[in-house]
C-alpha positions as CSV (number, residue, x, y, z in Angstrom):
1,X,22.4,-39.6,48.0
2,X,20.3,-42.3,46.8
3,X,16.4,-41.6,45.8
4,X,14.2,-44.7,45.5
5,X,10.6,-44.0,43.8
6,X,8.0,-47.0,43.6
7,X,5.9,-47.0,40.2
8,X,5.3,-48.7,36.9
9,X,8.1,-49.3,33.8
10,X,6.4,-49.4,30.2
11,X,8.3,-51.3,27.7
12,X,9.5,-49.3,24.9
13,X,6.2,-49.8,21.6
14,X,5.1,-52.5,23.6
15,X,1.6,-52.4,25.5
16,X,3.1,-54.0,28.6
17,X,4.2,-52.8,32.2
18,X,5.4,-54.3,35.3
19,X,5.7,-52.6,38.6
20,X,9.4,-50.9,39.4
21,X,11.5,-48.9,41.5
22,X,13.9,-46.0,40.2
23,X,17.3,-45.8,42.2
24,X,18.9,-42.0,41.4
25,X,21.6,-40.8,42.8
26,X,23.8,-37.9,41.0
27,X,25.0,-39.6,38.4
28,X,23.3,-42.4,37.0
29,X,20.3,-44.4,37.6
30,X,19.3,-48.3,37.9
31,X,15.5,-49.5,37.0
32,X,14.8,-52.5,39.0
33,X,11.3,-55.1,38.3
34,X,10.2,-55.3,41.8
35,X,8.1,-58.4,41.9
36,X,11.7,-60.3,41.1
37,X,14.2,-58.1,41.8
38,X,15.6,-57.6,38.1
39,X,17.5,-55.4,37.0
40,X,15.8,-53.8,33.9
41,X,18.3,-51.4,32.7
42,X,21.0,-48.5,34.1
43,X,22.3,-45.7,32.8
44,X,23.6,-42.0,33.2
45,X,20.8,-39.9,34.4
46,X,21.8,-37.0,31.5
47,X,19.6,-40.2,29.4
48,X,17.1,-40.1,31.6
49,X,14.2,-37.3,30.9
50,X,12.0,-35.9,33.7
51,X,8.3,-35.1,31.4
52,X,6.5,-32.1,31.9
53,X,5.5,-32.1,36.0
54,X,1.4,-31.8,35.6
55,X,-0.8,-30.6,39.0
56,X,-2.5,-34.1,39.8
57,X,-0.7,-36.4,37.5
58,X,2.1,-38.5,38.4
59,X,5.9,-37.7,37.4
60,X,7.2,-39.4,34.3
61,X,10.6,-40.0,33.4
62,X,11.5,-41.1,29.9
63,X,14.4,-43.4,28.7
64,X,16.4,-43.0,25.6
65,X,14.9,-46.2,23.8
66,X,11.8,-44.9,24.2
67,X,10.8,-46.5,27.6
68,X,9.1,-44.7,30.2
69,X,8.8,-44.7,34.4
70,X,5.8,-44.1,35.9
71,X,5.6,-42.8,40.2
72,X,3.1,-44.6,41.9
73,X,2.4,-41.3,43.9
74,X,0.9,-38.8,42.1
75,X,2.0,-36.0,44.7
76,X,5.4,-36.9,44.7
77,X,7.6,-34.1,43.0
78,X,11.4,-34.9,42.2
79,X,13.8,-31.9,42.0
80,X,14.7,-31.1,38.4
81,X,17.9,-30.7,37.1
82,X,17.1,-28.4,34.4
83,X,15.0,-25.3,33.8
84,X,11.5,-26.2,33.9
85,X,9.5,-26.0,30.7
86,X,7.3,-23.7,28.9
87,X,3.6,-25.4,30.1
88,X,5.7,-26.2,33.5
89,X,5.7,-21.7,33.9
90,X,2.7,-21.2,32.7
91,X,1.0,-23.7,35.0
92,X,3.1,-22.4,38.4
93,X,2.5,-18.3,37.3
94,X,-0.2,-17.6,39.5
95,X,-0.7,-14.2,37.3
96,X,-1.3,-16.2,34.1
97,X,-3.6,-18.2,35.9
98,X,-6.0,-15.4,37.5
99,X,-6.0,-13.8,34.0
100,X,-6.9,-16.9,32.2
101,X,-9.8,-17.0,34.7
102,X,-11.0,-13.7,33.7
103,X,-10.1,-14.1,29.8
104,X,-11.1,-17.2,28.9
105,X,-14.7,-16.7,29.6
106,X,-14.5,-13.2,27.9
107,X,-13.3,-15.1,25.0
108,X,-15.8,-17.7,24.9
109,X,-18.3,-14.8,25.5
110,X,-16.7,-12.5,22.0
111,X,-16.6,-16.2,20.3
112,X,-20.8,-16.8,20.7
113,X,-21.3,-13.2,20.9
114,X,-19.6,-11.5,18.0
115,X,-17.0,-14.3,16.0
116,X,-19.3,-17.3,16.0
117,X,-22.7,-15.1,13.4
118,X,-19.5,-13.7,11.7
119,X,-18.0,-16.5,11.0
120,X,-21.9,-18.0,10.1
121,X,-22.2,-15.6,7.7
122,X,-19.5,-16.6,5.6
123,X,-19.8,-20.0,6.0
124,X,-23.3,-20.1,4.6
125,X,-22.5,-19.2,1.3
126,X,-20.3,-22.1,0.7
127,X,-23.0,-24.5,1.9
128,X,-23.8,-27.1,-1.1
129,X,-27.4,-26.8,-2.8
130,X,-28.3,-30.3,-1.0
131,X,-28.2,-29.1,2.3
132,X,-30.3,-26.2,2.4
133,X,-33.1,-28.6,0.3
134,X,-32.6,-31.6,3.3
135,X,-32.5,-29.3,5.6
136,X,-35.9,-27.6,4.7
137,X,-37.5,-30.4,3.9
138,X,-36.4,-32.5,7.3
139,X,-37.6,-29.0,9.7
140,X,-41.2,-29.3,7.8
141,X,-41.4,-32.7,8.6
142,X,-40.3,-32.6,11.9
143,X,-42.4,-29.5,12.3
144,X,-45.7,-31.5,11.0
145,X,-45.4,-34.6,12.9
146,X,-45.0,-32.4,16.7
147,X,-46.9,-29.3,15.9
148,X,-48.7,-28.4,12.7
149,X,-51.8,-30.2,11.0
150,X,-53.3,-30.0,7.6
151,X,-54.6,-26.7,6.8
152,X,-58.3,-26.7,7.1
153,X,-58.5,-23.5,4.4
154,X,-60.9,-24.5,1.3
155,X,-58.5,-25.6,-1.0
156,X,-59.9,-22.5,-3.5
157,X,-59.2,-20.4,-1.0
158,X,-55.3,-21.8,-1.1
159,X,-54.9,-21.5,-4.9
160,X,-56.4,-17.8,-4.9
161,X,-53.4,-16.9,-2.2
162,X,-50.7,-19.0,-3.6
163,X,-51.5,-17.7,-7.2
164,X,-51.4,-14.2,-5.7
165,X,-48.5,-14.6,-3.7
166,X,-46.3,-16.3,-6.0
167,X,-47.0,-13.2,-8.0
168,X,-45.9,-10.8,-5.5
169,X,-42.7,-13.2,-5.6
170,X,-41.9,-13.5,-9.0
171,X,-39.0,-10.7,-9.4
172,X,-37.1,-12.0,-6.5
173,X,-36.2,-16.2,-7.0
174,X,-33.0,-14.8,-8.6
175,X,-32.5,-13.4,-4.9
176,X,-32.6,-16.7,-3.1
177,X,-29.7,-18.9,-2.2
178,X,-28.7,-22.5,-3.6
179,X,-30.7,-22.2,-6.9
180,X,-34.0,-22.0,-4.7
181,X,-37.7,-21.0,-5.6
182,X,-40.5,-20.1,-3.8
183,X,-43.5,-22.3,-2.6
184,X,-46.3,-21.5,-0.6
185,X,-47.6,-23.8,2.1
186,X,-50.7,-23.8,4.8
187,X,-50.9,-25.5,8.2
188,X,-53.0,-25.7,11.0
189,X,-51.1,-24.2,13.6
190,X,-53.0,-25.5,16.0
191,X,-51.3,-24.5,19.6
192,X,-48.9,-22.5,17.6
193,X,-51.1,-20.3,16.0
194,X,-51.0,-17.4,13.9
195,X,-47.5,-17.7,12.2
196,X,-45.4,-18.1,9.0
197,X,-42.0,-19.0,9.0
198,X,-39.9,-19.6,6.1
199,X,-37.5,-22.2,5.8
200,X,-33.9,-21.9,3.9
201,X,-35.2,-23.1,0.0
202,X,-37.7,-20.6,0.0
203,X,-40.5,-22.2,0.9
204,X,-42.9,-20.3,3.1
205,X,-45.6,-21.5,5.4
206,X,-48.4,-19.6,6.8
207,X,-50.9,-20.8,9.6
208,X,-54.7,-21.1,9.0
209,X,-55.0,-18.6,12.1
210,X,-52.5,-16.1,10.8
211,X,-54.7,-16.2,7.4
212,X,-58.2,-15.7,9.7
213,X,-56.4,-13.0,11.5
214,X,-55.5,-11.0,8.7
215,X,-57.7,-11.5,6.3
216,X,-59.4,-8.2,6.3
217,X,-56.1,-6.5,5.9
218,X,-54.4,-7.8,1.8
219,X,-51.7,-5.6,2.4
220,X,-50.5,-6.7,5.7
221,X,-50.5,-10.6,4.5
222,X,-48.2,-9.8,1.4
223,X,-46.3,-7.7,4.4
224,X,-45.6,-11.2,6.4
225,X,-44.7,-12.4,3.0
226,X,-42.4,-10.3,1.8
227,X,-41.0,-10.2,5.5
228,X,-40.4,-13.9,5.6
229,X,-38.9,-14.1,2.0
230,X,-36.4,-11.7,3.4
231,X,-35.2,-14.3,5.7
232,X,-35.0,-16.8,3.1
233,X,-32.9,-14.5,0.6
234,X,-30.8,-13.4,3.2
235,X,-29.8,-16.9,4.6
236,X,-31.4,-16.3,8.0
237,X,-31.9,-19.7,9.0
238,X,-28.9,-21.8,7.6
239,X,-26.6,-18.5,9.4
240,X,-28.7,-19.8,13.1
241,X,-28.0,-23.6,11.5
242,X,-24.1,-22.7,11.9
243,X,-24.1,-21.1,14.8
244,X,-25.7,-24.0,16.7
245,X,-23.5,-26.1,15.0
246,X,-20.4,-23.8,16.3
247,X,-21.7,-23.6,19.3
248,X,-21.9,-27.7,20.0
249,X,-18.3,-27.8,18.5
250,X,-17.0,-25.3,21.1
251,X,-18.4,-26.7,23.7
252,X,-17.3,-30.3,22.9
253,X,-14.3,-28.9,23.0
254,X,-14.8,-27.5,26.2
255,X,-16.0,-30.7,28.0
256,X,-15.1,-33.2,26.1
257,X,-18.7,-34.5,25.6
258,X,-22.0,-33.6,24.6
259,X,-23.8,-35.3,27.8
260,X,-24.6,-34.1,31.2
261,X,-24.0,-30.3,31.3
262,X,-23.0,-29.6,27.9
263,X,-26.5,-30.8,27.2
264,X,-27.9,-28.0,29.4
265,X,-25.6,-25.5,28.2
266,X,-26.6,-26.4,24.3
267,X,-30.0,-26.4,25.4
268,X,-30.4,-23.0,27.4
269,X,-27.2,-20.8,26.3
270,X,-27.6,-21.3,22.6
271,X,-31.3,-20.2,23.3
272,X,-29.8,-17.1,25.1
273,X,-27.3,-15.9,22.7
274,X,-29.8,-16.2,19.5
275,X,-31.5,-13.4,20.8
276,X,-29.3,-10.2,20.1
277,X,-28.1,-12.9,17.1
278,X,-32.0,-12.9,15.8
279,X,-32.6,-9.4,16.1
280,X,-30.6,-7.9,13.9
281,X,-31.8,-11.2,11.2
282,X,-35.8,-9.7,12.2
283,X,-34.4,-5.9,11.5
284,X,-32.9,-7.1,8.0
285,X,-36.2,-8.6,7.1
286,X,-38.2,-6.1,8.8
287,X,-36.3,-3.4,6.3
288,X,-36.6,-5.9,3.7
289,X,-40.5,-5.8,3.4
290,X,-41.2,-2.2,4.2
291,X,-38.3,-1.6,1.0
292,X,-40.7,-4.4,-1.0
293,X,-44.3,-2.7,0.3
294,X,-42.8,0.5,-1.2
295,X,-41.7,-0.9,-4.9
296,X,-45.4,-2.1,-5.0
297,X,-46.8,1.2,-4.6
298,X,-47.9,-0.7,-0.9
299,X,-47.8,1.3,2.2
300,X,-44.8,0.1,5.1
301,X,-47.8,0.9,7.2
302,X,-49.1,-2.7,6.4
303,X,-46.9,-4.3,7.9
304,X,-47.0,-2.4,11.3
305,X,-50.7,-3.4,11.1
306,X,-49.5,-7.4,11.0
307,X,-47.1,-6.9,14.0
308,X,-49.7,-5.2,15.5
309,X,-52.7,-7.6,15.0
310,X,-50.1,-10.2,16.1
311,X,-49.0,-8.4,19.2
312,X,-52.6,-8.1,20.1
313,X,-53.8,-11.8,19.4
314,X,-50.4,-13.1,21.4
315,X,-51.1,-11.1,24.4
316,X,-54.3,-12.8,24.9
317,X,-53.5,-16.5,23.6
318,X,-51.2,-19.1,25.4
319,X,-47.3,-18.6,25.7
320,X,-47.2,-21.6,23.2
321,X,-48.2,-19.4,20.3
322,X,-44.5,-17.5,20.5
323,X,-42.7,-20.8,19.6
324,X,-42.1,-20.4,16.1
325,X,-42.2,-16.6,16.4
326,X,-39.4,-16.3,18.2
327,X,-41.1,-13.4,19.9
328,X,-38.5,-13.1,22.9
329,X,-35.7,-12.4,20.6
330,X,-37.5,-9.9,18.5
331,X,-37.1,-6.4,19.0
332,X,-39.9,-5.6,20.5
333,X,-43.5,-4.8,18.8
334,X,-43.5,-1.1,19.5
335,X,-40.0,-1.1,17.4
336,X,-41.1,-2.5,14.7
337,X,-44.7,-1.1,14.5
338,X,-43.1,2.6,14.6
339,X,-40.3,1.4,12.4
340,X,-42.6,0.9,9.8
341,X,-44.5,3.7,10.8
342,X,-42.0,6.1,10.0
343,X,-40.8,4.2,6.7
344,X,-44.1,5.0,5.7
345,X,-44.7,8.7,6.9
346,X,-41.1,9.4,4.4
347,X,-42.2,10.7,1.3
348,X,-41.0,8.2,-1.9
């Protein structure tokens, strides 16, 4: 019985098609151009190769030179003459399908969760010098231009504290990635407030509000130090640097594109999954300073007094002050203040 299928016929390594019928019967097969009733080319249909049938895609046959027919009608589905193919299986087992619902978002759950900071962590190491210099120096830029000003501490004032500072961080440059060394900078935090942040080279900044905050309490202010030079030594921010960029390759992958909702996802589910991700970095460098405090002969108690002026001072300030702290994926003030607590009741 004869089948007749409307479509296209692409010319074999040529970018050219015309429109065409296929005539199949048993045996063989004729191609005809419709628009002039040519006969393209015949053959035995053994030649003739029926692709991989797709849900929503047209059938395909291929020819032996290379050709290939097109149906116009995407829903149309020819009877094959031959086992169906692997991807054919998988797409028509309603089991596979139901579990790769339920798996594939597991996975991509494990991959952000758990493989994606692994995987971080031993990336970073093999990151050039360069990029954790650019990189640093483009974040303070950025970060002065939308959010910090000039510090308005008396420049004596600056000198005393970087002199100081640079002191309590003179046995630990060997510690710090890429060849880096420490540097000490102030801002106005302005709507931020108090803060310090460090950035991947080592250089530290603290806000002119942190430094008014604290500045009855030494000790607590070489606490935020030694806290934040924990981050730097222990790559904290080019391991979150990454992760985002993981994170926008998976889900490029995913949609195809970065617009649209991938943009939403980036924007909100990266922000998400840093926070059990930047807990255990603000644990490390919680650990790292109260281990420091106690080298120095300095109490761990100092630094639950920081946390502690800071948990005060943010509770009563605007939401905007948390931005560079980070504060929702932090463990939580009360951990950390008894943390340090107890680091500090154990006798040395």
């Amino acid at each position: 019985m004869m089948q007749i299928i409307q479509g296209s016929y692409f010319y074999p390594g040529q970018n050219r098609k015309v429109d065409a019928e296929l005539r199949l019967d048993d045996s063989h097969f004729e191609l005809w151009q419709t628009s002039e009733a040519l006969l393209i080319t015949t053959g035995s249909v053994n030649t003739l190769h029926l692709q991989a049938l797709i849900p929503g895609l047209p059938a395909e046959w291929q020819l032996a030179d290379g050709a290939l027919f097109c149906a116009a009608d995407a829903s149309y589905r020819p009877a094959r003459r031959s086992a169906a193919g692997f991807s054919e299986k998988l797409e028509q087992n309603k089991g596979l399908i139901l579990a790769s619902l339920l798996l594939l978002p597991l996975l991509g759950w494990w991959w952000l969760a758990v493989g994606m900071p692994a995987t971080a962590e031993r990336l970073v190491p093999l990151f050039p010098d360069k990029v954790y210099q650019i990189t640093s120096h483009q974040t303070l830029n950025i970060l002065d231009q939308l959010h910090l000003e000039p510090s308005k501490l008396p420049a004596e004032r600056q000198h005393q504290y970087r002199s100081q500072w640079l002191q309590e961080l003179s046995g630990l440059e060997s510690l710090l990635p890429a060849q880096g060394q420490y540097r000490i900078e102030f801002r106005d935090g302005g709507r931020i407030g108090a803060n310090a942040f460090a950035l991947p080279d080592g250089t530290i900044v603290f806000t002119d509000q942190l430094i008014d905050l604290l500045q009855d309490k030494p000790d607590a202010l070489v606490a935020v130090l030694l806290h934040e030079a924990g981050h730097s030594i222990h790559r904290h921010g080019m391991q979150l640097l990454a992760r985002s960029m993981a994170s926008t390759m998976l889900l490029t992958l995913v949609t195809g594109d970065l617009e649209g909702v991938a943009d939403t996802l980036i924007g909100s589910g990266t922000a998400l999954l840093d926070a059990a991700f930047s807990r255990d970095m603000e644990r490390q460098a919680d650990l790292f300073s109260a281990q420091q405090l106690i080298a120095r002969d300095k109490s761990p108690a100092a630094f639950a007094d920081a946390i502690s002026a800071l948990s005060k001072k943010s509770s009563t300030t605007s939401q905007l002050e948390s931005l560079l702290r980070y504060l929702s994926s932090h463990p939580s003030s009360d951990e950390r203040i008894n943390t340090a607590t107890k680091l500090a009741e154990k006798p040395q």
